[in-house]
N, C-alpha and C positions, 0 to 999 in steps of 0.2 A: 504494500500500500504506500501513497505519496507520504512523505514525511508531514506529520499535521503541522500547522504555525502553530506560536507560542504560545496564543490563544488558549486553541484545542488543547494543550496539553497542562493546562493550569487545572482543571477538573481533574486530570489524572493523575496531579500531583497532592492535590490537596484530598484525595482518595487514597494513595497510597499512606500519607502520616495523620490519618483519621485515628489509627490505631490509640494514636497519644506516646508512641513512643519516638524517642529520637532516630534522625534519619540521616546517611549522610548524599554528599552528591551524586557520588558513585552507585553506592543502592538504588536510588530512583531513577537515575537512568536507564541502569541495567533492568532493574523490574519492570518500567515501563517500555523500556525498548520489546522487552518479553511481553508485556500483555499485548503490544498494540503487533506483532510479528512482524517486527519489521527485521528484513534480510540483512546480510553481513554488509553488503555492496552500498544499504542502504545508508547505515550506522557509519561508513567512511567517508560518504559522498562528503568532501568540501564545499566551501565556496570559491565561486571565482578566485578569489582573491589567495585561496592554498592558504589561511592560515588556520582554521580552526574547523572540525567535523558540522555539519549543519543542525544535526540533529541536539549535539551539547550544547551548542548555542542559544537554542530556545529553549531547551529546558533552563539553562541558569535565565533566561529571561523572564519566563512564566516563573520561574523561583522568586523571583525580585520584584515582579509584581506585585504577586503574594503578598509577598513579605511588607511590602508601602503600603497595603490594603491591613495591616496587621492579623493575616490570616496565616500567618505562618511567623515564626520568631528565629533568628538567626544564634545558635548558642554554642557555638563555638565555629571554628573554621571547619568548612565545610559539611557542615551539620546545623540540622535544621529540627524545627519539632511545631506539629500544631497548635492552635491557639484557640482559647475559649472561639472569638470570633469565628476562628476557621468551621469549627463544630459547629458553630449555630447554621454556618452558609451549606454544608452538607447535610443540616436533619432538613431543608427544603426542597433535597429533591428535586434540586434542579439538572438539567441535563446539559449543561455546559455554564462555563464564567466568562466573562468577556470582559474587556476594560469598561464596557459601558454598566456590567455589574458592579465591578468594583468603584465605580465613582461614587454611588452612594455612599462611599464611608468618607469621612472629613479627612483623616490622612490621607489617604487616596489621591482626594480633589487636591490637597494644598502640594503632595507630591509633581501631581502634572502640572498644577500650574507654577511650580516651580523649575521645573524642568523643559516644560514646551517651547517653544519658538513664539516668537509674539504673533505672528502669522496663523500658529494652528487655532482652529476655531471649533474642532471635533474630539474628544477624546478617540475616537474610532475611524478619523479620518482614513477611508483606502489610500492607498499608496499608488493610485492611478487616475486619482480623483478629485476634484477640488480646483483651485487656481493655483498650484503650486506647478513649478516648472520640476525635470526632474535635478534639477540641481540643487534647487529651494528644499526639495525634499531632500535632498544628501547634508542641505546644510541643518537642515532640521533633524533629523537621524544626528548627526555631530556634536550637538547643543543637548539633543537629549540623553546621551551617552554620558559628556560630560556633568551635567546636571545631578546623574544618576551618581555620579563617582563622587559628587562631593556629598550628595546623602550618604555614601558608605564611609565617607572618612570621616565624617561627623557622629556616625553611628558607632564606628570603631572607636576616636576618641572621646565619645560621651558615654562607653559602653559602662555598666554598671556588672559585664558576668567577671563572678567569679574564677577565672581562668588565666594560667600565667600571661595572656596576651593581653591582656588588661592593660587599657593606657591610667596608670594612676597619677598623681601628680606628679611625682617626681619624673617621670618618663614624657609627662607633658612639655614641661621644665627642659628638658632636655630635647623634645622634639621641635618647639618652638626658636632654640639657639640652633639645631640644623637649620629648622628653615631661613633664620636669617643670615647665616654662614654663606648662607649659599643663595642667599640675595645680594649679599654686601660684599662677599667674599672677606680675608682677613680670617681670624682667627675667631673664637669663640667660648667662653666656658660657662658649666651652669655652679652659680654659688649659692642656690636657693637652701633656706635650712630654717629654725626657726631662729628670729631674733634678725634675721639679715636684711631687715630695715628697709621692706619692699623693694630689695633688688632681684629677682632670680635668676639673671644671666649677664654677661658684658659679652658686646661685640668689640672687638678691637681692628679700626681698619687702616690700621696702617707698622708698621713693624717698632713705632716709636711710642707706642702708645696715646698718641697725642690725640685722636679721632676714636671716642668710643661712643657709645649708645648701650643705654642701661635699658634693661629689660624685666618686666614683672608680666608674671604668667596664670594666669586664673584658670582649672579647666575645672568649670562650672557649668553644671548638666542646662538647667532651666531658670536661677537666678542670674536676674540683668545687671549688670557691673554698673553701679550709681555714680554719683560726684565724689560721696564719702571717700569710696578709694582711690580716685582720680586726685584728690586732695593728699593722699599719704604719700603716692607713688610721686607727686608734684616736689613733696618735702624731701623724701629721700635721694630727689635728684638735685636739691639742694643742700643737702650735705655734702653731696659728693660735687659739690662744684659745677652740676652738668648740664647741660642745654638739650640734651636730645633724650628722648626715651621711647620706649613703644611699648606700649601696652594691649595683650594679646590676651581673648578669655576664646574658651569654647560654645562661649551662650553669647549676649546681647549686649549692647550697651544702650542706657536709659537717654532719653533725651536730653536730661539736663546733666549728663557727663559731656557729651561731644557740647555744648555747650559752653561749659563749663573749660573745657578744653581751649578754644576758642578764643578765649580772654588772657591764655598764660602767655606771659612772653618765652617759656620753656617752647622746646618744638615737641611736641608727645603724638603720637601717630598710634589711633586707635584700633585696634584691626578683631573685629569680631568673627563668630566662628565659620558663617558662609566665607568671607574671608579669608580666614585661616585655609581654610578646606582650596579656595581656589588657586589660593600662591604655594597648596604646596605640590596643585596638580603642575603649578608654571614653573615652578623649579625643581620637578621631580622627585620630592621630598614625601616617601612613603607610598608611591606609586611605581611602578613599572612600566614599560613600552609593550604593548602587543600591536603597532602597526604592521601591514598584510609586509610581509618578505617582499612582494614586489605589490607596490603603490599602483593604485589603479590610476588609468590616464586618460583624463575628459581630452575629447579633443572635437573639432567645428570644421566647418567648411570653411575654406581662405577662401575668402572673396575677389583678392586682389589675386591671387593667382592665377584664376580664371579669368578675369580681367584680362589680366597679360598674355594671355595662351595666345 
């Protein structure tokens, strides 16, 4: 049988970990590759592009759907397990999920509108359909990739499981000096501890020490970073004599912090966790590369060559 889209195979994933026990990625491809019989020739077919099997591909996508629908919970790497919600959406009996089911849930919605292209005006928009050119749609497929990858790196640094990948503070601490290492380049270390008088990292960019940028690192699940601390972090960089600081949380900051900000003659550059999550897709800090081994290549009719003929 044709390989289903991503779609079609969200029902059969959220079937397989109905059980309530945990699952990992491997198991549900292999079991659903099994119930749906799909051949050996099938389960290898690539894409164009040679870099990845077609079939794992949409399973980890109908996985990630799931999951921004909070019907599936991610609990460790590569492993996954259902959720109260998932259960309610399978005692309905229904005979397939489709994105237009899962809008109804408020994660869901604020996922894709986080993620979408300003342009998309469908959650179920065809991919042959609408006023998108097919470029518009590659650039929209790109955005929402990207999108998706900074929900995972906000999920992985706000994650609350119990498991040694756990980004805890300290590891925050330390992931926020890469990312600015490797913004600023220069050197970097984290001094965060208690008593260390709202600093948790120096940047040093130059070999004289004479160019640094103090750093205070909040990785705070759901509380919004105020003025109060904006005020500490403001003092401690006057202690230390310093003009520059940047202040980095995993959550939000309140209006009257960046405000507040505003009025210092310090320079403090506030960078919240959508933020976070985008500089450290742009400086490859905590991501990897899976572009195709060989780059697909748009190409047009030359007008002027025919012209000339």
């Amino acid at each position: 049988m044709p390989i289903p889209d991503f779609e079609a195979l969200m029902l059969p994933v959220l079937r397989l970990t109905g059980d309530g026990n945990e699952h990992t990625l491997t198991e549900m491809r292999q079991q659903i590759a099994k119930d749906l019989e799909l051949s050996d020739a099938e389960l290898v077919e690539h894409y164009a592009s040679g870099l990845q099997p077609v079939f794992s591909h949409r399973i980890r996508w109908a996985i990630q759907y799931l999951k921004e629908a909070a019907a599936l919970q991610w609990v460790r790497r590569g492993v996954y397990k259902i959720t109260d919600r998932g259960s309610s959406i399978l005692k309905q009996g229904i005979s397939e999920i489709t994105t237009d089911t899962l809008q109804r849930f408020s994660e869901f919605a604020d996922f894709r509108q986080k993620v979408a292209a300003p342009q998309e005006t469908s959650s179920s928009l065809p991919p042959t359909e609408g006023k998108n050119t097919p470029t518009e749609l590659m650039e929209r497929g790109f955005k929402m990739f990207q999108g998706m990858l900074v929900n995972d790196l906000l999920e992985r640094i706000k994650s609350d499981q119990s498991e040694p990948k756990q980004v805890g503070p300290d590891a925050f601490e330390q992931l926020v000096v890469d990312l600015l290492k490797a913004m600023y380049g220069g050197t970097g270390i984290r001094v965060g501890k208690s008593g260390d008088g709202g600093i948790d990292g120096i940047i040093t960019r130059d070999k004289l020490a004479l160019d640094q940028i103090y750093v205070q690192a909040k990785r705070w699940k759901d509380t919004s970073v105020g003025s109060p601390e904006i005020m500490k972090f403001a003092g401690a960089l006057a202690k230390k004599h310093a003009n520059h600081g940047v202040f980095i949380t995993a959550s939000e900051f309140t209006a009257d912090a960046r405000q507040y900000v505003e009025g210092l003659e310090q320079k403090i550059a506030l960078i919240d966790g959508r933020q976070l999550a985008q500089l450290m897709i742009e400086y490859d800090v905590g991501v990897t590369d899976v572009s195709p081994p060989k780059a697909y290549q748009l190409k047009q009719l030359d007008e002027t060559y025919f012209e000339n003929l």
